[in-house]
C-alpha positions in Angstrom: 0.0 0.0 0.0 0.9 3.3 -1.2 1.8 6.5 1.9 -1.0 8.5 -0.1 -3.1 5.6 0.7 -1.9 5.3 4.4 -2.3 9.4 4.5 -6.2 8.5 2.8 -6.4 6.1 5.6 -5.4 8.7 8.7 -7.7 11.0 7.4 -10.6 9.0 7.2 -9.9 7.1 11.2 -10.4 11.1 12.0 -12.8 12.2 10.4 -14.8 8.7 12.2 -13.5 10.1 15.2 -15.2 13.2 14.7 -18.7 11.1 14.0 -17.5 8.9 17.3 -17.3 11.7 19.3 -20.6 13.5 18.0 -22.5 10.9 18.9 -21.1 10.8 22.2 -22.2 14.6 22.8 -25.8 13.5 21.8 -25.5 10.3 24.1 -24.5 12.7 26.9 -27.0 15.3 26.4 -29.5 12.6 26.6 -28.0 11.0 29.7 -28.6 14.9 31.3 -32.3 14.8 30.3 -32.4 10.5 32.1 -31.2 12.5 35.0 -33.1 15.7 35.5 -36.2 13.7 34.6 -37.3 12.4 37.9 -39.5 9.8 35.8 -36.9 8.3 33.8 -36.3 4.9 35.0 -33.0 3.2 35.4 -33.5 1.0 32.6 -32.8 4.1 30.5 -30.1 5.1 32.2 -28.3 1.8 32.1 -29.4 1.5 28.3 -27.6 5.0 27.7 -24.4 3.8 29.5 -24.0 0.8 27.6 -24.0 2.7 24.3 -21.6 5.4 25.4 -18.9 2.1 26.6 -19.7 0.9 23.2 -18.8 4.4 21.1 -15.8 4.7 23.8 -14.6 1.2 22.7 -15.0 2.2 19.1 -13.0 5.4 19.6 -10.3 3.5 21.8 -9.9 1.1 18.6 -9.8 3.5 16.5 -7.1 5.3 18.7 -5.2 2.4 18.4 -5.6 2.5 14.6 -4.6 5.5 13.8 -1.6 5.4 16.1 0.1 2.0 14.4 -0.8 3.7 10.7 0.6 7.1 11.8 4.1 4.9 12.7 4.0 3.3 9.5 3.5 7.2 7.6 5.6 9.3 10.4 8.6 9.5 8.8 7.4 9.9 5.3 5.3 12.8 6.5 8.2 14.8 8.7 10.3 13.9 5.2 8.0 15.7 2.9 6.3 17.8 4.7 5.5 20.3 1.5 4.3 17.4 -0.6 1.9 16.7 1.9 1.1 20.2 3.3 -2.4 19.6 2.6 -3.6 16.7 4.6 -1.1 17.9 7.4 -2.8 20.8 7.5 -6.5 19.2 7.5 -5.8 16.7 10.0 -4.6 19.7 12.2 -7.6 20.9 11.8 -9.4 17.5 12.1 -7.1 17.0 15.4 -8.3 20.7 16.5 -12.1 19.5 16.1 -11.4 16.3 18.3 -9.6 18.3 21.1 -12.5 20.6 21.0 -15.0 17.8 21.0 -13.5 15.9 24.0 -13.3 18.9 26.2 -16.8 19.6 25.6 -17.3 16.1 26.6 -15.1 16.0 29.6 -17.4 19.0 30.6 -20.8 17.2 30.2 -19.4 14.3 32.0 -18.6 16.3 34.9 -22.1 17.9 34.5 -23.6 14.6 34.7 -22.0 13.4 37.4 -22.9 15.8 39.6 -26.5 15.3 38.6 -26.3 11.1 39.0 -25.2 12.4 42.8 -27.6 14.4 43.3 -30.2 11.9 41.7 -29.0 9.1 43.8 -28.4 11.3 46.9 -32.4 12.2 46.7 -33.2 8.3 45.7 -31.0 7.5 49.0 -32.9 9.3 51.3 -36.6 8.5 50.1 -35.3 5.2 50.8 -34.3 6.1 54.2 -37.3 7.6 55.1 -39.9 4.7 53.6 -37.3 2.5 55.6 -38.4 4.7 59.0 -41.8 4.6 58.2 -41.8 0.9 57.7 -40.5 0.6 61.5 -43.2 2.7 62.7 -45.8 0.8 61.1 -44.0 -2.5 61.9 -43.6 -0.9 65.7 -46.9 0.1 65.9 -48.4 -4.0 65.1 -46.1 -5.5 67.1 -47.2 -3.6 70.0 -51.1 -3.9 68.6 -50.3 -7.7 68.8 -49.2 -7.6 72.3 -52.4 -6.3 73.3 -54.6 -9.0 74.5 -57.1 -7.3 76.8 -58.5 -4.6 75.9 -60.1 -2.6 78.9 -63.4 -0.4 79.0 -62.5 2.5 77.9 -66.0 4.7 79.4 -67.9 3.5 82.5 -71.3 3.9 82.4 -72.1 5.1 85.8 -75.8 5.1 85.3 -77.2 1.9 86.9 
């Protein structure tokens, strides 16, 4: 295989990259909306996290990709740099894109998390307190149970 085609090649794992990582903005935006809505179930939220791990494994293969083509080109590239001024200067940009994307990502992530803390935080203490109300109701039979006589409660005094 030719260097243009290896060059062809580099371009394209970026530009995939770029998809990769557009979808994963979309993915977190929707993991946001699982977590402010106080109806969204965790099924959704599980479902959501299972397609962001498989876009992340997508862009760690393709991370690994573009790293053993970019060895087999590097040299080639640094030797003719003005033969190849075009694509070096579009996968700059294309490299520019990604950083851009990934810190916008790294930013929704720490948005979310927050909000999964939060979510759980509030999901942690409705459990508590249906958990405190289930020992007062269980309290309040076991000491109904106890009670075997029951006493008048009003004397008639008119006899």
């Amino acid at each position: 295989m030719s260097n243009d085609n290896y060059i062809k090649m580099l371009r394209e794992s970026l530009g995939k990259k770029i998809s990769l990582l557009d979808v994963l903005v979309g993915l977190n935006r929707q993991q946001e909306q699982i977590l402010i809505n106080p109806d969204s179930s965790p099924d959704e939220l599980d479902k959501n996290l299972s397609e962001k791990d498989d876009i992340i494994s997508q862009l760690n293969s393709l991370d690994e990709g573009f790293e053993a083509l970019f060895g087999r080109v590097e040299k080639e590239l640094n030797a003719n740099k003005e033969h190849y001024s075009d694509d070096i200067r579009a996968m700059k940009e294309m490299i520019t894109e990604i950083t851009d994307k990934s810190a916008r990502i790294r930013r929704q992530e720490k948005d979310n998390y927050a909000l999964a803390a939060k979510k759980f935080s509030s999901i942690r203490d409705s459990v508590q307190k249906i958990r405190q109300s289930q020992k007062v109701v269980s309290k309040y039979y076991q000491s109904m149970g106890r009670m075997t006589n029951y006493e008048p409660q009003f004397l008639d005094d008119k006899q």
